[in-house]
Every structure is written in structure tokens, then in C-alpha cells.
Phi, psi and omega in degrees: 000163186243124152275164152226142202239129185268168160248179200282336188259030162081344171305157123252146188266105162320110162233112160264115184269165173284313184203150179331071191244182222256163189295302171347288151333305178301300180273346164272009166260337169307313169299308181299351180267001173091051195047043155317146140313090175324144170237108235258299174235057199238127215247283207269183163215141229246157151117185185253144162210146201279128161193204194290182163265160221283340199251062184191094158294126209254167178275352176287330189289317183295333148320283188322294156335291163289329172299352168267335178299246190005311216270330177074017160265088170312115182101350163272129141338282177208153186217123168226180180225152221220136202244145196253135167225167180296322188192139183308358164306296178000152127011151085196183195270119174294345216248347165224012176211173186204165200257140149277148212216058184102106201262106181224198204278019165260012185285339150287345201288134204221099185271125164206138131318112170286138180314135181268151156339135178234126151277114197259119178260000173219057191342293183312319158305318154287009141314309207261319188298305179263029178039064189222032120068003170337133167261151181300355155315271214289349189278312183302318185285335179277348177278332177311308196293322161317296179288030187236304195295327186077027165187171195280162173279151188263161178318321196265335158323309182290288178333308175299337230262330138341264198319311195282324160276011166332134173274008183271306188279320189248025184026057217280314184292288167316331146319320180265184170285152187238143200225098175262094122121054190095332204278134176238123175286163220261322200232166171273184175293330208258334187263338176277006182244327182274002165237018154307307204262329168257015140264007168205072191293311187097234160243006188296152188228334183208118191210138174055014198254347194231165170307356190213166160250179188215135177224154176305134150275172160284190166278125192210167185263134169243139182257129163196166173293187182251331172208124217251041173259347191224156151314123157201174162271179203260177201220149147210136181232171202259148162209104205312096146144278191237151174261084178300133166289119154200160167208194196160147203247125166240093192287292196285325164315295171336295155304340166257337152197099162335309191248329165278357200275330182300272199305333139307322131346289198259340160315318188275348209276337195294331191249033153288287180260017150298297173282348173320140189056229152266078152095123176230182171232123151302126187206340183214120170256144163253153151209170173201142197231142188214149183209202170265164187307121174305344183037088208251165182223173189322191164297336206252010174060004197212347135317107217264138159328155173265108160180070173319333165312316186306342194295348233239042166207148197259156194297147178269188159264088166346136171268343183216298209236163186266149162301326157318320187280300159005284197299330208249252227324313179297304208260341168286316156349284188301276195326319160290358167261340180279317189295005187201326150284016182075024173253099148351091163283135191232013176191162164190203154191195195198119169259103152246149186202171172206172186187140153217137177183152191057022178081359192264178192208083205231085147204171224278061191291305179270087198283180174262128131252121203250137163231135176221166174190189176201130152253209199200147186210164166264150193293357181280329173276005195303298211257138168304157196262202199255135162306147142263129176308141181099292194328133197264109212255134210247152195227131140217110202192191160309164164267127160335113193225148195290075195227129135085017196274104179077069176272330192296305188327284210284359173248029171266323177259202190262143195297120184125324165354271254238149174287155147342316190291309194295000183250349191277296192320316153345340200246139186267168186258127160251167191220048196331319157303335177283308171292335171311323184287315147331309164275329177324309167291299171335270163351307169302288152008291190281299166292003159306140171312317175237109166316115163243034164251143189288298164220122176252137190210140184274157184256122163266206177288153183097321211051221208287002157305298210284296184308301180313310188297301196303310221288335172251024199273348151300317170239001188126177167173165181222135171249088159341035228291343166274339174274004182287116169319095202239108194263332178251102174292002165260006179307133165299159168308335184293305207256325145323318174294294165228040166314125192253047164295144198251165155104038206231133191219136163234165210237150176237126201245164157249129211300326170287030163243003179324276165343301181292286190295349167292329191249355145320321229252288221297356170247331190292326301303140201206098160337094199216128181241147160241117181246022180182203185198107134017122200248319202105312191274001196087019169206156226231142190194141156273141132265154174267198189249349187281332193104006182252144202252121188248024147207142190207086189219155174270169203297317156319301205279325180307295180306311195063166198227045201276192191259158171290117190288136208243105172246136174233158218214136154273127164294134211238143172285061183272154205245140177228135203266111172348111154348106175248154189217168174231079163027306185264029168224036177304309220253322169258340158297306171315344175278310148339311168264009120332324207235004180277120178322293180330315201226344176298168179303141153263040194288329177319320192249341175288330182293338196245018175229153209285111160232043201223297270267157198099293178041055148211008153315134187218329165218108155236242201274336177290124172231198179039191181307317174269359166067044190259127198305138185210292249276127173235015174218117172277151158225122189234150167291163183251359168187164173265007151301289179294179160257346191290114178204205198220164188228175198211149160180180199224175187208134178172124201224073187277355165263013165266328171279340144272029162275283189230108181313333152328289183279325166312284040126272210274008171272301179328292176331290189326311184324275189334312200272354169296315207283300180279003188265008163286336153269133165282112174265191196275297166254056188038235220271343186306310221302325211291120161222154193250161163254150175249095162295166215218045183257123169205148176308060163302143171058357185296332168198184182292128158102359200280313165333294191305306185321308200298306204291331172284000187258336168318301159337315185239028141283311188308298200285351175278292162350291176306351198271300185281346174074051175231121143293143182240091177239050172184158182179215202180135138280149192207073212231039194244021196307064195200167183209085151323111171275118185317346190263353154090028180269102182286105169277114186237132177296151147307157192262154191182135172216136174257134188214094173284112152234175183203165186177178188265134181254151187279322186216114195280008181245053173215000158303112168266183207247141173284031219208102229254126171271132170284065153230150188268357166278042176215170175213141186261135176238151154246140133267115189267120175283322183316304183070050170234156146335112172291124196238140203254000194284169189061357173315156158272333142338272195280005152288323196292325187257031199022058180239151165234340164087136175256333175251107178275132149297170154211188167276119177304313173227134159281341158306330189253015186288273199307351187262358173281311192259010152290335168298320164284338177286273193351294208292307188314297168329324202268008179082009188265345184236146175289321174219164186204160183206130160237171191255154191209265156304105195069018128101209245266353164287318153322303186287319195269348192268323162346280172295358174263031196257317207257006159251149176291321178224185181093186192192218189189122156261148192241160181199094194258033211259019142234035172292120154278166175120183171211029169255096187340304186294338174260010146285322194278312153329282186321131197230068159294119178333141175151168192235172178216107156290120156271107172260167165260168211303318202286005161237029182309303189300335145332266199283353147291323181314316208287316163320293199304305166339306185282345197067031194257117177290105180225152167240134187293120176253314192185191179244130155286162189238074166352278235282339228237120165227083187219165214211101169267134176214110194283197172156094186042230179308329156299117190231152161179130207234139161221118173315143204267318180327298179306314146263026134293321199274324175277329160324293212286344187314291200306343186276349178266330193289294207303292198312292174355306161304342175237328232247085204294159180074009188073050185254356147314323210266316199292324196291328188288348186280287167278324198313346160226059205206002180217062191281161185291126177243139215233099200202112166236202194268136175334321182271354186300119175223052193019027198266136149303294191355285177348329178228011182076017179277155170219091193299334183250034148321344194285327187313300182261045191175141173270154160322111229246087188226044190272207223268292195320329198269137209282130179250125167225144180266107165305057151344111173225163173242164149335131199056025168279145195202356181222050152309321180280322146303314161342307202287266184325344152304286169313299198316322203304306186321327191107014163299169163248121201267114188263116182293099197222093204248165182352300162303319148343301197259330157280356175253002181089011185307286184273111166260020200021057148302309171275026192212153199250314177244105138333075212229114136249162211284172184258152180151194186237091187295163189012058165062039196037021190262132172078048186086144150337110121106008181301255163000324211254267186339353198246347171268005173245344190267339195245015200200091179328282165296353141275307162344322227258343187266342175272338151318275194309319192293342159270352167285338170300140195231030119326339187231180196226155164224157139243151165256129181231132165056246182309302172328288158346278157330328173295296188304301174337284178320325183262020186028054176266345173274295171282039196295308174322317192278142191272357169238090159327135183272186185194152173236137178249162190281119217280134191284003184286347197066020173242173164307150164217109175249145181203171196235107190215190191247154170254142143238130176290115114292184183295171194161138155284024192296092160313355148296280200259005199296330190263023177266338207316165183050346169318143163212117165252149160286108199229137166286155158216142186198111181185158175256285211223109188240352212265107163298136136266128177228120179256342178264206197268146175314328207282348187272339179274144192249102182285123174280309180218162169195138178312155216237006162203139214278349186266126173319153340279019181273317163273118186301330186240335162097066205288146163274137168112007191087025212265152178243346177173153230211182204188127159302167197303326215259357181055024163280295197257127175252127145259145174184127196285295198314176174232120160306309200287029179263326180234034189285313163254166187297284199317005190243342198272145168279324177220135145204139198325116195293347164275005190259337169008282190247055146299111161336307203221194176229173198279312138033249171002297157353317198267346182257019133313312206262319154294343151280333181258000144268346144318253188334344157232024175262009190257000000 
């Protein structure tokens, strides 16, 4: 049966039940609905309404669901929620909704059957049918196996077989031979990539054998509970070790639904480095998005922008998505799975391009979406261990859903192949709290002293075939197909099998550790099945519960032996006609090259994704007084003691490689390490290994083959030159789009280039943010040793040219002797800034760094630039940097170049008083206003915004955002010292864990889907607390009653996803679960304690009216008024206030992360009733981010104990945590932060 629930914003809410329930029931689902209406005696319901399609059970119903479970309300089914239009004309995404014609009791219903098992008896035909891209190599090689087995293959046998054999999976083109103009070449691709790493193993510890590599790391501190089967406190012990690299490509999800394919896309690349060895930490994220021209428009939605460049291919019939929707549907995907499973994007980038010449048609039609990251593991976990027969292969995730079915097959070819039905079918559902949950155990795991997992692997494409099958491939294996989760129950044996459900890990246990990891997973709760075991015999089988197996093969036969792939190719010349350009139109070409997604602000995409969570972001993208994305090195710490962490950063230069596949190749390198050479990395460039990713138009034409192998080629040999590995990457090498009109679109051929390495001390990264002081000087350094050359440009992209003269690097030695020159100068403290050039060249770069101050400006001078043509000095985008020293180390660091044989030209000066960017050339002169072009740099990042960003809060941020710089005013007595407040951050070193009556104890309370606990923990602890690990299930089986704890913070993050409001769910599990109520009870009746709320917390409280319980109008948190996430780095200010947390903060104006959807305080009384803690220091968006009334950022009981407040301090307790902090302030310990959980241990202590 169906209920149906109207809500207050006019939706309805779908609930299917089981069985009958009672009004009781009936009004706790009225509550969870935001006070909904029952419509009590309404069957059917009349009008049109857009909601899911009925048979993609959505992950908000699987949310939704479990939050009635949490609640102990028994027999509902499913909850979807169904939005009312005017007319079946309306809106909506066909590829995840569908229009009702009248909402009644079939809205679930799906007559489907499950498929029975098949014998395929005519292979080329189901070949053809299931889209699995077979080649007649491999048709031939399943014939063998027929006759060897003596009987025909089942659907699922081909389908697996299909998958797992993939050229998605099983990089076959890498792998094979290359046949060039007659010539059969000496190495594959996969051996020119792999011998990076044995003439420069480095530090790799794991390379090419797992889903991630691995390089030695340091010695670093791990904070964890001491034992995560229960409530306990937390510890902390040093432990060695490693860091991990990935990256990963999801094109074709992408390109067909945008926002699950991106979020899934970066769901898989994180549960990449979940499995790595047995078990790692995931910590940081990347992206990169590249598409066809947005063809984007005015204010008025129907002007097209001046930017004549987009013409210059006529608009296709788009097969799924517009590239605009691409972008922002794509980039919102990533940003909500890193933002709700706790992952940082702390760097990325962003390409469109098109291109015709020569009769040819290149663009990104078919797009790149790239998800990366760096982690961190201990070195006893790098590698998997070896199987036993008897291992228990353990499932821990989501359920099975007809989701994702043959992505690997259909993302091998070129995308429009295939029907519609069969590519849609392709695409997964993400669910980001389910793998949050999923890693909570993983996690947990791994830090136990003793590790029991054997093996581990993420389910990806093929699903539980592809995972499972690696996990046993050593001895065999058996699969239990009734212990498998199954959430749709007409799913076939086929579609059970290699169902591509996401969010999913399989674990190889040894059976005595089973009991321990079930009440791990059974407190995380996290889903965990054991559904089979290590056989031993070589061979691998699903059973049904009938005993008939509908795959049954050996582990061989599986794998295959299929012939080797063979590509042959001509080498094709191709020629692009050089740029021409005029001197006296600098000013309108910079307006141009401006305004190109390449090189334009990327503010669009940093405001709505999480870049503080964690709180070991030490660098991303925002930088300066205006907080403007500049930063092209990501950096995160590797523990909050130390300093030691790891950096990132990216590369990639495909219109240069379609000029020459070579100089892409060796540009793209150059970038990432230009890019990354702001961090001291510990052992400079040694520290260093890159991921290479691959998209390119294989078989699309003559010579696109030859191409891909000279651009591998002169990656290896460059690679090999500078003494950098490459010991991971990813291929994608099906880059074309088929148009029903029989029209072929091919991407550029394209390599992304990822590096990462160890940093030594992360507060010594330097910042692209140009110091206003005129006692300084800017040098450029040219890496290249090249000619300045304009071909491949975002120039001659802008005037729709690509050009035949490209640069590259020349000599690699001196490549590698510059940017070793520059790790020196950082250690040595010389440079104040730093940049390098790249997109829109070396003008790009200096106005760059004056964008993010409110004043100053730069005088230039390029008369010892050599050459003697202005547009390519000023253009050209030759590998190099531009350093600012201060005048008292010039003699220094000229000494020290010259020494070195390193080539700088002295270019300028800042001009404080001035905020104009002057550029000399001999006789050649020309000034820009620096405001005036930042406001067209930032235009395309506002047209973009516009598209996500509700209420007209584009326009207000493009209005304000440089009207509102962070401003710094701290208390007089401050002095950034621990000494200062008596802390000792390494007490564990000498004194054991103090945790009797006497000592101030406080606990973090979290739920499913909690992501910033741990900078939390570590925040008390620093303070002097002893930290108690407190999740939720705790406190419902009654495990944990916070008897013994004084103090309370619940944490920030997205419990049940947000689904049916911020922190609704969390509230309904302390309010509906009798021993829990009853331990937040006794703990606020006490007149002992303290709570704090942070972000998701902060909400909890409101909701549960632990602040204002007096007042008779209830306060409320709301959806932040743009309707997005909004993360930013912005100021606060303390008033006066009686906060035991903040009163001595009072007059304080500080820096805070905010990372939140609904943040927007409703305050219905008078300002005055309320006791305000903090309030945003500026009343117009985006300085107040959601647009809370009076500015409030957080609130306080009468009594000054218990506080909510959505921003996060414990995010900013040190400068190196901070986005802007005062430069004179440098060598702060802490930040005045600190404070407030001082002051909170030591009213506890004397309430003790």
C-alpha cells in the first residue's frame, strides 16, 4: 500500500508500506516530512507531477528508509517524493524522471519478471543486442571455451566476460602492438609507461599491480579511537607511511548523465584508493572537466555572449546534455559526493575547446570528466596479502539495482553506438553516505593495530563479477547469490551479477575475525554481507540457492587468453595555420583570452564544493584577501601535529598536442610540475610520481593511432629525462560521438598529468598572490630553453586558430635544473610569490596575481625577456615561473641563479599606490586597469553561476565579491603560542592516557553520514580534553550513556544525506529511540556540561530546541538563499556575549570555513532575545553566505553553555588551515580559535 503526504512546499511524498499503520506512526512520518499533511483518505491523486522513474529506487528513498528504520518505524518500503507542474509540457530530466499523469497505488509498480537464465546459442547475435563491443578475436576465443566446457555460455558468463575484458578495463590497446607506417614498434604502450618507474623507481612501493600506487611516506601521527568496535577515546601513535596517487577518467557516464556520471566517476576514483594494499585513507581530491564550447549567454538568456570564438563549429542536436549542462550538472555530481562523503576538492581544472581545419572536427562532444585524489596508508598495509582457501569474501555497501549495467563494454566505444536505452542503462546512481559508511569500516580497520583483512577490492565496472572474481583470482572462489543484497527483486541472474551498484567494496576476512568486523560495520552501520568463500580450486561460480550456477568458469577462462591486440596506423603530417596578429590590439585580444573557461575565474566551481572537511587542507584554490580561486597546488597535512603532508597538482596541453602529439605530451608534464613546484617538497623533484590518464580517438582516422603512440613516447622520454615515474594512470581511448545523422565528432587526443609528492613542511607553500610591497621584485624564469611560441595557445584558441608552432621543453636538464632552483629559493625563504605560466601566458599570470588584492598594482618591464615580439612575450605559454623576492634577498637569489646557470629576467615592481598593471617593451608601452580586467576575467564564472546559483545570488556575488576582503583584528594579549594556553600537543609522548573522573572529558557524537569529526576530536584534544568517539548506535543500544563526559560537540557533515532536511533524520533518532533521548536528556539536565553544534550539528541542535527551549516562536535553519551548497573562507565577528566558549573572543573579527546547503538562520524573535555568538562581518552575499537573519553565524543558550553555530572553527585552529592569514603573523602556532576550546576545558575543570 501507498500513503500519500502532501508537504508544506506542495510536493508529495510516496511512502510504501507493508503492512497497516497506526496514527502514532502516522504522525512521526508527519513530522519527518517537515509537518506534513496525511492525505488520509486519497488513493489516487489528480494533476501532473515530474518525480523518479518508477523502477530506480533513487539513493533519497534509500536515505529516506533507513531514517524510518533509525526511528524504529517498521514495514516501510520506499519514499520518493513527487514535485506537482502545470502541464505535461513541464521540465524535467528524462534520464532520472518521468512525468505522472496522476499519482495512485502503481506508481511503484514495475511488471517485469526476472529474466531467466539463458544458453546463448548464437553468440554474434547477443553480442550485438547487449552492446558488449566483442571483437571476433574474443568471439572466437568464448567459442573455445564452449567446447572445452561442452556446453553453450550462459548471458552471464558472456556479459561477464564482456565487462571484465573490456578495452575500459583491461586497457587491451595498451597493451598491444603498435604497427606504424609498416614498422612494428619495439614497446607497447603500457611498457613505455612502465619504464618510467624502473629507471626511476623513486620511492614507489606499489606500482601498476593495484588500483593506486604507493610511495614511501613519513613518519606521521595517527589520531583514531583506540578501539572502534564500541565508544572509546581516542589515541594517538606514529606510524610509517605511505602516500597514494589516482586519478581516473568517467567520459562516457558523463557525457550521457552528467551528474551521477561525475559523482560516481569520483565515488569510484575514492574507492580506488580505499583498496589500495588492504585498506588506505582517501584525503584529497581533484577534477577536471572538459567539454565542447558552452555557447553561453547574456543576462537575458537568449543573447549569445561576444565570444565569436564558440562559431566556429555549427551547434550540434546534442545526444543527451547541452555542454553547458555538462558543466554545471558534471561539476555539481563531483562536488556533492566529495561534499557528503568528506573529501576535499582542493585543485582542478577546466577545458573547452572545438576546432575545424582541414576538413577535420574536434571536440570534446564526447567529454572528459577526470576524478583524482592523494591519500595516505600505513607501509604494513601497501600491499594485499596472499588468499587461502577458507577465506570469507565479505560484500560491504548499497543493494543491487538494474544501475550500471555493461558501463565497461559501452564505454569502450564510441558514444551514440549503442541505442539509447542500452547506454542510459550504463549509468550508476550515486549515493555518497553509503560509501561514507563503507569507508568508516575500511577505516577503522586499517587502523587497528592488526589489520584482518586479507584483501580488498571496490566494485566498479562488471560489479560484483569484476571485484569479486580479482579477490579470488588467486585460488578460486564460490559465491553465495542468496546472501547478495538485492534491493529490486525482478533483477536477473545477469543483472545481479554484474549490476554496477556503486558505493560498494569487497573484502577477503579470515573467518576468526568475522565477529569483530560485523560489530564494527553493525555501529558504523554500514551494510555488510558474507556471501561466499576462497575455494582453492582455480575456479569461480555464482550459485543460486536452486544449486544451478548461472556463471561457471575457471578463473582462467575468465581472464582469457584472447589474442593480442594489434593497431596499425600511418603516420598523417598534419599542418595548422599559424595565428596572425597586430600589436595595437593587445587589449582586445586580453579580453578574450579572458574570458575563455580555460583561463577565466573558476570561482563557479570552488564556491559549491567543500574545501576545508578534514581540516588538513593546508592549500587549495582560493587564495587572498578576496578569496579568489588563483592556487593551481593543492596541499593537505598528513596528521594535525606535524607538518608533513603531500601536494598535487595537474597538467594538460591537447591543443598543442594537436599540433605536435610530442609537445603535448611534454607540456602537460611541464604544467603539473610548474604547478606543484610551490610546494617544498621533501626531496624536490625526487619526491615526485605522476598519474598519466589517456583520452584519445582510437580507430576514428587515419593517423589518430600513430598519434596516441608518439604522444606516449615522448611522455616516457621526457619522464625518463627529468628522473619522474609514472606509476599509475588510466586509459579512455574511445573519444568520438556518433550522431544519429551519421556525423562523427573526435575530442582531441588528450593526457592529464597528475603529480603528487611529499611536502616537508605545508606552511611554507608558497601563495600566487602577488606581496603589495614596492621594496620587492618580480623575476621571470623560463623552463623551456625554447622559443616563444604562440601555437596550441589559449591566444590562438581565442582567435580560432591552433597553429603548427608550438613550444616545448628543450633540454630537460635544465628544465629539472629550474625547478630544483625554486624548491632552494622556498626553503631558503626568498620568494614571497609565486606563479606559473600556462593558460593564457605570461600577462595572465601577472594580472593573476594582483586579482586577489584590493589594492596595488604592477609595473612591468619585458625588455629582458628575450625576443623582440610583445604578443608572444606577453602570450606565449612556455613552460616558467614568475617569483617575487624582497629587495633584501635580490643579491642573494640573483647570485644564487647565475651560480646555478639558471636564466631570469628581472620584469618589475608592485606599485602600491596604483592599481594598474603598466607593461613596458622598449618603446612599447600600454596600462590596464587591473579592476576592469578582473571583472571580465570573472564574467564567464558569473554566466556559469547564474545556472546553478537561485535567487539572483550570481549577480549579488559578481556585485560584491570584491567589496568584501577578510579582515583580521585580534585580541591584544594574542600571541599565537600553545606556551600561551599551557597545551602540549605531544603529551601522549610522555604520560599515558588520563581518563579517571577528574580528567575534562568530552565526546563528538556523530551519525551516518558525519564527515568533519575528526578535526573536531583533535581540536578538544589539542585543547586538553580527553576525546570520546561517540556514534550514534551507541547511544541507541545504550552502549554509551555520557555519564562520564562533560562536554558534547555534535559534528558537522550531512547525516542521511540531507534527505528530508539538514539533520531531520539525526533528530528523529534521538527523539524516536527511547535510550537515546533518555542519555541527551539526563546530559542536559546536569549542570555540568557544555554541548557544542558545528555545521550538521549546529542544525541538530535548533531542531531539537536545545538552544532557545524558552522561546515560543522556534528558531529554524533553511536552505542557504542561492539553494546550493556554499563553501567559502570568510570573516566573522564576536560580539560581546556570555558564551563560555566565546565571551573572551569578544571584538575578535576572524577567519572561518563555511561548507553548508542550509545554513540560513530564521530568527522570528527580536534580535535582541537571542544570545548571538558570531555574525558574519559582511551583511550582503557572499560574505553572509546563506543569508541568516541579523548576519547570525551562531547562537548560544541564555546561560552561555550550550552553542550552535554552522561555520567551523575547529577547521581553522592553525594558520596553515586558513585561506588568508595575516603575513605578519607567520609564525603562529595556533590561531585565536584555540580559544574557545580552552575555555571550554577549563570550565569543565573547575566544575570538577
Amino acid at each position: 500500500m501507498i500513503l500519500f503526504f502532501r508537504t508544506q512546499s506542495k510536493s508529495v511524498i510516496a511512502t510504501e508500506v507493508n503492512h497497516a499503520l497506526s496514527d502514532a506512526e502516522i504522525n512521526e512520518l508527519c513530522w519527518l516530512y517537515g509537518d506534513a499533511t496525511y492525505l488520509q483518505n486519497e488513493q489516487t491523486l489528480q494533476g501532473y507531477y515530474v518525480g523518479p522513474r518508477r523502477e530506480m529506487i533513487t539513493p533519497w528513498s534509500t536515505n529516506a528508509v533507513e531514517i524510518t528504520q533509525n526511528m524504529s518505524l517498521d514495514g516501510i518500503l520506499r519514499i520518493e517524493e513527487y514535485f506537482p507542474v502545470s502541464s505535461k509540457e513541464a521540465d524535467y530530466d528524462p534520464m532520472l524522471q518521468r512525468m505522472y499523469d496522476g499519482l495512485d497505488q502503481t506508481i511503484f509498480t514495475v511488471n517485469h519478471e526476472p529474466e531467466p537464465i539463458k544458453r546463448v546459442e548464437v553468440l554474434e547475435k547477443f553480442n550485438e543486442e547487449e552492446g558488449l563491443a566483442l571483437s571476433p578475436e574474443e568471439m572466437e576465443y568464448l567459442h573455445k571455451i564452449e567446447k572445452q566446457n561442452g556446453r553453450p555460455l550462459t548471458d552471464s558468463e558472456i556479459f561477464g566476460f564482456a565487462q571484465i575484458n573490456s578495452e575500459h578495463c583491461r586497457h587491451k590497446i595498451f597493451g598491444g602492438e603498435f604497427v606504424i607506417d609498416g614498422k612494428v614498434m619495439e614497446s607497447s604502450l603500457f611498457s613505455l609507461i612502465k619504464k618510467t618507474t624502473k629507471e626511476n623507481p623513486g620511492k614507489i612501493l606499489s606500482a601498476y599491480k593495484d588500483n593506486v600506487a604507493f610511495a614511501q611516506g613519513p613518519e606521521v601521527e595517527q589520531f583514531a579511537p583506540a578501539n572502534q568496535s564500541t565508544s572509546d577515546f581516542f589515541r594517538v601513535k606514529p606510524i610509517e607511511s605511505v602516500i597514494s596517487l589516482k586519478a581516473e577518467t568517467h567520459n562516457f557516464p558523463t557525457t550521457v548523465e552528467p551528474f551521477n556520471g561525475a559523482a560516481t566517476g569520483t565515488g569510484g576514483e575514492i574507492r580506488d584508493r580505499m583498496g589500495g594494499g588492504v585498506g588506505s585513507w582517501p584525503i584529497a581530491g581533484t577534477a577536471v572537466y572538459m567539454t565542447a564550447y558552452p555557447r553561453l549567454t547574456e543576462d537575458d538568456g537568449t543573447t549569445p555572449a561576444l565570444r565569436d570564438w564558440e562559431d566556429i563549429l555549427p551547434v550540434r542536436q546534442w545526444l543527451y546534455q547541452t555542454p553547458e549542462q555538462i558543466l554545471i550538472k558534471a561539476s555539481n555530481g563531483a562536488s556533492d559526493f566529495g561534499n557528503k562523503f568528506g573529501q576535499p576538492l582542493i585543485t582542478g581544472s577546466l577545458l573547452t575547446f572545438e576546432h575545424q581545419e582541414n576538413g577535420e572536427k574536434y571536440a570534446y562532444d564526447k567529454v572528459i570528466m577526470l576524478a583524482g585524489g592523494v591519500g595516505y596508508g600505513t607501509k604494513r598495509d601497501c600491499l594485499k596479502g596472499e588468499p587461502q582457501a577458507g577465506n570469507k569474501v565479505v560484500v560491504v555497501g548499497g543493494d543491487n539495482y538494474r544501475i550500471g549495467l555493461g558501463g565497461g563494454s559501452v564505454s569502450s566505444v564510441d558514444t551514440g553506438r549503442y541505442s539509447n536505452g542500452i547506454e542510459l542503462n550504463a549509468i550508476q546512481r550515486a549515493n555518497p553516505e553509503m560509501q561514507k559508511r563503507a569507508y568508516n569500516l575500511v577505516r577503522a580497520l586499517v587502523e587497528e593495530d592488526n589489520n584482518p583483512v586479507v584483501s580488498i577490492h571496490d566494485h566498479g565496472s562488471a560489479g560484483h563479477l569484476n571485484c569479486l572474481s580479482e579477490l579470488v583470482e588467486e585460488c578460486g572462489g564460490k559465491i553465495d547469490m542468496t546472501q547478495l543484497p538485492i534491493g529490486d527483486k525482478t533483477l536477473s541472474a545477469k543483472e545481479i551479477i554484474a549490476n554496477e551498484s556503486q558505493e560498494r567494496m569487497g573484502l577477503l576476512i579470515d573467518e576468526k575475525h568475522l565477529d569483530h568486523v560485523k560489530k564494527i560495520a553493525e555501529r558504523e552501520r554500514a551494510p555488510m554481507y558474507v556471501v561466499g568463500e576462497t575455494t582453492g580450486d582455480a575456479h569461480f561460480a555464482f550459485v543460486q540457492g536452486d544449486g544451478v550456477k548461472p556463471f561457471d568458469l575457471d578463473v582462467a577462462q575468465m581472464f582469457g587468453h584472447s589474442p593480442k591486440t594489434i593497431m596499425k596506423d600511418e603516420t598523417v603530417e598534419r599542418k595548422y595555420e599559424n595565428v596572425s596578429y597586430s600589436i595595437n590590439k593587445v587589449e582586445e585580444y586580453l579580453q578574450r583570452v579572458l574570458q575563455l573557461e580555460a583561463v577565466a575565474c573558476k570561482d563557479w566551481l570552488t564556491n559549491k564544493v567543500d574545501r576545508s572537511v578534514t581540516g588538513k587542507v593546508a592549500r587549495q584554490q582560493c587564495q587572498g584577501e578576496i578569496q579568489l580561486p588563483l592556487s593551481d597546488c593543492g596541499v593537505v597535512a598528513l596528521d594535525y601535529r606535524g607538518h608533513k603532508g603531500i601536494a598535487t597538482a595537474l597538467g594538460h596541453a591537447p591543443q598543442a598536442g594537436l599540433a605536435s602529439p610530442e609537445a603535448g605530451s611534454v607540456l602537460s608534464v611541464a604544467e603539473s610540475l610548474t604547478n606543484i613546484v610551490w610546494a617544498p617538497l621533501a626531496d624536490g623533484m625526487d619526491s615526485l610520481s605522476l598519474s598519466a590518464n589517456w583520452m584519445w580517438p582510437c580507430r576514428s582516422q587515419k593517423g589518430e593511432d600513430a598519434r596516441l603512440y608518439s604522444a606516449v613516447k615522448a611522455l616516457s622520454d621526457f619522464c625518463c629525462a627529468i628522473g619522474v615515474n609514472v606509476p599509475t594512470g588510466k586509459d579512455s581511448l574511445s573519444l568520438t560521438q556518433q550522431y544519429p545523422n551519421g556525423d562523427k565528432i573526435i575530442s582531441t587526443g588528450t593526457v592529464i598529468v597528475t603529480s603528487g609528492g611529499e611536502v616537508s613542511d605545508v606552511r611554507q607553500v608558497v601563495s600566487p598572490v602577488l606581496v603589495n610591497d614596492k621594496n620587492t621584485r618580480l623575476y621571470h624564469i623560463d623552463f623551456s630553453f625554447d622559443e616563444q611560441r604562440l601555437g596550441g595557445s589559449a591566444f590562438a584558441q581565442s582567435l580560432g586558430k591552433i597553429g603548427s608552432d608550438v613550444p616545448t621543453v628543450k633540454e630537460p636538464q635544465y628544465f629539472c635544473d629550474c625547478f630544483d632552483a625554486v624548491q632552494e629559493m622556498i626553503r631558503r625563504g626568498w620568494i614571497l610569490a609565486g606563479h606559473d605560466i600556462s593558460a593564457g601566458g605570461l600577462i595572465t599570470t601577472l594580472l593573476e596575481m594582483t586579482f586577489a588584492n584590493a589594492e596595488g598594482g604592477l609595473h612591468i618591464n619585458l625588455h629582458d625577456i628575450k625576443g623582440d615580439d610583445v604578443i608572444k612575450k606577453l602570450f606565449a605559454e612556455n613552460p616558467g615561473v614568475v617569483i617575487q623576492v624582497a629587495d633584501e634577498h635580490k643579491e642573494e637569489v640573483k647570485e644564487f641563479l647565475t651560480e646555478n646557470c639558471i636564466g631570469f629576467a628581472r620584469i618589475g615592481t608592485p606599485s602600491p599606490d596604483k592599481r594598474t598593471l603598466s607593461i613596458a617593451d622598449g618603446d612599447w608601452k600600454v596600462a590596464f586597469d587591473i579592476d576592469a580586467m578582473r571583472e571580465t576575467w570573472y564574467k564567464t564564472s558569473y554566466l556559469l553561476d547564474r545556472k546553478q546559483s537561485m535567487n539572483g545570488m550570481a549577480k549579488k556575488r559578481a556585485q560584491n565579491y570584491k567589496k568584501q576582503p577578510i579582515e583580521m583584528k585580534f585580541n591584544a594579549d594574542f600571541t599565537g603560542t600553545l606556551q600561551q594556553y599551557g597545551l602540549d600537543a605531544d603529551r601522549w609522548k610522555t604520560s599515558t592516557p588520563n581518563t579517571h573522573h577528574q580528567t575534562p572529558k568530552a565526546a563528538i557524537i556523530r551519525e551516518k553520514g558525519t564527515n568533519g569529526e575528526r578535526e573536531m576530536a583533535y581540536a578538544l584534544y589539542l585543547a586538553g580534553f580527553e576525546v570520546k568517539d561517540v556514534m550514534m548506535t551507541d547511544l541507541i543500544t545504550g552502549r554509551e550513556t555520557l555519564e562520564e563526559v562533560n562536554m558534547i560537540v555534535f559534528c558537522g557533515g550531512f547525516s542521511n544525506s540531507d534527505v528530508l532536511g539538514s539533520a531531520k533524520g539525526w533528530a528523529g533518532a534521538f527523539l524516536y529511540n527511547p535510550k537515546a533521548k533518555q542519555a541527551l536528556d539526563r546530559f542536559y539536565a546536569r549542570e555540568d556540561t557544555l554541548s557544542l553544534g558545528i555545521c550538521n550539528g549546529c542544525q541538530l541542535m535548533v531542531e531539537l530546541n536545545l538552544i532557545n527551549p524558552e522561546h515560543k516562536h522556534r528558531a529554524h535553519l533553511c536552505h542557504n538563499t542561492s539553494k546550493k551548497f556554499e563553501s567559502s573562507f570568510l570573516n566573522l565577528t564576536i560580539p560581546q556575549n556570555n558564551s563560555v566558549m566565546f565571551s573572551s573572543l569578544s571584538g575578535n573579527k576572524l577567519g572561518i570555513w563555511v561548507a553548508h546547503g542550509e545554513g540560513r538562520f530564521y530568527l522570528p524573535e527580536a534580535e535582541d532575545k537571542y544570545n548571538v555568538i558570531a555574525k558574519y562581518n559582511y551583511a550582503e552575499y557572499p560574505g553572509n553566505p546563506n543569508g541568516s537573519d541579523y548576519n547570525v553565524a551562531g547562537i548560544c543558550s541564555a546561560d552561555g553553555r550550550h552553542l550552535a553555530m554552522m561555520p567551523h572553527l575547529e577547521r581553522a585552529i592553525f594558520p596553515w588551515q586558513q585561506a588568508y592569514y595575516p603575513r605578519e603573523r607567520s609564525q603562529d602556532e595556533v590561531t585565536p580559535w584555540i580559544e574557545a576550546f580552552v575555555n571550554a576545558r577549563k570550565w569543565v575543570e573547575s566544575k570538577l
